[in-house]
C-alpha positions in Angstrom: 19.0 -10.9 4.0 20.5 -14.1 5.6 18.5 -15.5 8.5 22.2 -16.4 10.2 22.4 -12.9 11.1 19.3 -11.4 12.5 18.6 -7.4 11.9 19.1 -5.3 14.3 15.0 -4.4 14.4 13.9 -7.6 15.1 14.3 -8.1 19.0 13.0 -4.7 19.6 9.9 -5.5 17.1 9.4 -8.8 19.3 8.8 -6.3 22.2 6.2 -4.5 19.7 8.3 -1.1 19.3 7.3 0.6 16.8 10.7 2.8 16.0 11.4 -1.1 15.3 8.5 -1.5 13.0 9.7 1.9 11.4 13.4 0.5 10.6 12.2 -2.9 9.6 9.2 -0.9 7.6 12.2 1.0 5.7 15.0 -1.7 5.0 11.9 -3.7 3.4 10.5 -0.9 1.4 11.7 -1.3 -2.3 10.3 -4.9 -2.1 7.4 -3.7 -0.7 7.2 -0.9 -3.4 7.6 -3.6 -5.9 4.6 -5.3 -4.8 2.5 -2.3 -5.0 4.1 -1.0 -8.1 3.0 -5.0 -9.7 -0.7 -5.2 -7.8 -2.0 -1.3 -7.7 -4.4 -0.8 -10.5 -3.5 1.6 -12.8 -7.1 3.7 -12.7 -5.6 4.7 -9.7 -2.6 6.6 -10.2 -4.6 9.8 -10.7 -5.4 9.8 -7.2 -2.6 8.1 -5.1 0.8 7.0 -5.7 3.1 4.2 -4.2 4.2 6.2 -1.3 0.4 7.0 -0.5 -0.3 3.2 -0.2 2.9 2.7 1.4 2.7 5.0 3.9 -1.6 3.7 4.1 0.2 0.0 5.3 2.6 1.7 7.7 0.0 3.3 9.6 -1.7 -0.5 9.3 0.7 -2.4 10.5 1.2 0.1 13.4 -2.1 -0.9 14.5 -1.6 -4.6 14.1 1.8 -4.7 15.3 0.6 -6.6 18.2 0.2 -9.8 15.8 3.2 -9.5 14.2 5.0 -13.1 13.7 8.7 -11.5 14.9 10.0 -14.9 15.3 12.4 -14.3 11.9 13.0 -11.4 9.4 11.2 -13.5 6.9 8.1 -14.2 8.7 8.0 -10.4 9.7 8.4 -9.5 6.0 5.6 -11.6 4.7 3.5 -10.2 7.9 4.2 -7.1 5.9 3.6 -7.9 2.4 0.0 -9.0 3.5 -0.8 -5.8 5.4 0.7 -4.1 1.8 -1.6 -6.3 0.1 -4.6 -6.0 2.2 -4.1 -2.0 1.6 -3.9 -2.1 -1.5 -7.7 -4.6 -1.8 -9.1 -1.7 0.7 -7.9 1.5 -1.4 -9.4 -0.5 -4.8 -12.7 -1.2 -2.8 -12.4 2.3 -1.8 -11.8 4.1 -5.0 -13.1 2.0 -7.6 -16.1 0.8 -6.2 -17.8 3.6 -4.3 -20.9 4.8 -6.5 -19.7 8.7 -5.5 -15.5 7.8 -6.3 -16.1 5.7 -9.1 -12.9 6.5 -11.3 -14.9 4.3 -13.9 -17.1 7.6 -14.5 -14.4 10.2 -14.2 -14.4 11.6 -18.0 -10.7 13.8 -18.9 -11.5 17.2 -19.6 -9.9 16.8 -23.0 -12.7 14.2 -24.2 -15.7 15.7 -26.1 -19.5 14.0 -25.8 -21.5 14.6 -29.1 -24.4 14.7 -27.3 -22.9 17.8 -25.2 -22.8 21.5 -26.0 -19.1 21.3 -26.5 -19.4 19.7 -30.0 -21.5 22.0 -31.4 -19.2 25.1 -31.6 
């Protein structure tokens, strides 16, 4: 994007509309994918995909649209990309450190303990 010709979203964003939010949201999506794709740990994947996180920092930055930098496209997008990142710290918090959600003692089904019952058949 060429910051000559502003998007069509952004003066509409600067007045904190959110169908705004929703069109900027969508044009930056594949890079925003990317960055989840890159930073999402893989332990994960079980439970959520990229859509899940995405749609996570949608609802985030509909909150916090009210501190969104509109002054360029650029400054909106990193806005975004640290709302995307911020998810993606708060879903790993989430699911990887909570004692009850802890994928670290999730065990496949397919895995046998030779202290279990299973190995002895």
């Amino acid at each position: 994007m060429n910051e000559v010709s502003q998007p069509t979203w952004l003066p509409a964003l600067r007045n904190h509309d959110k169908r705004a939010l929703s069109q900027c949201f969508d044009e930056y999506r594949s890079r925003l994918r990317q960055i989840v794709n890159f930073r999402l740990n893989p332990r994960l994947s079980t439970r959520m995909d990229t859509d899940d996180v995405l749609q996570e920092a949608y609802l985030a930055a509909a909150q916090r649209i009210e501190h969104c930098d509109s002054t360029s496209a650029q400054s909106v997008f990193i806005w975004l990309r640290l709302i995307v990142q911020q998810t993606i710290v708060d879903l790993h918090r989430k699911h990887l450190k909570a004692a009850g959600r802890d994928v670290q003692r999730e065990v496949r089904a397919d895995r046998t303990d030779p202290g279990t019952s299973g190995c002895i058949a």
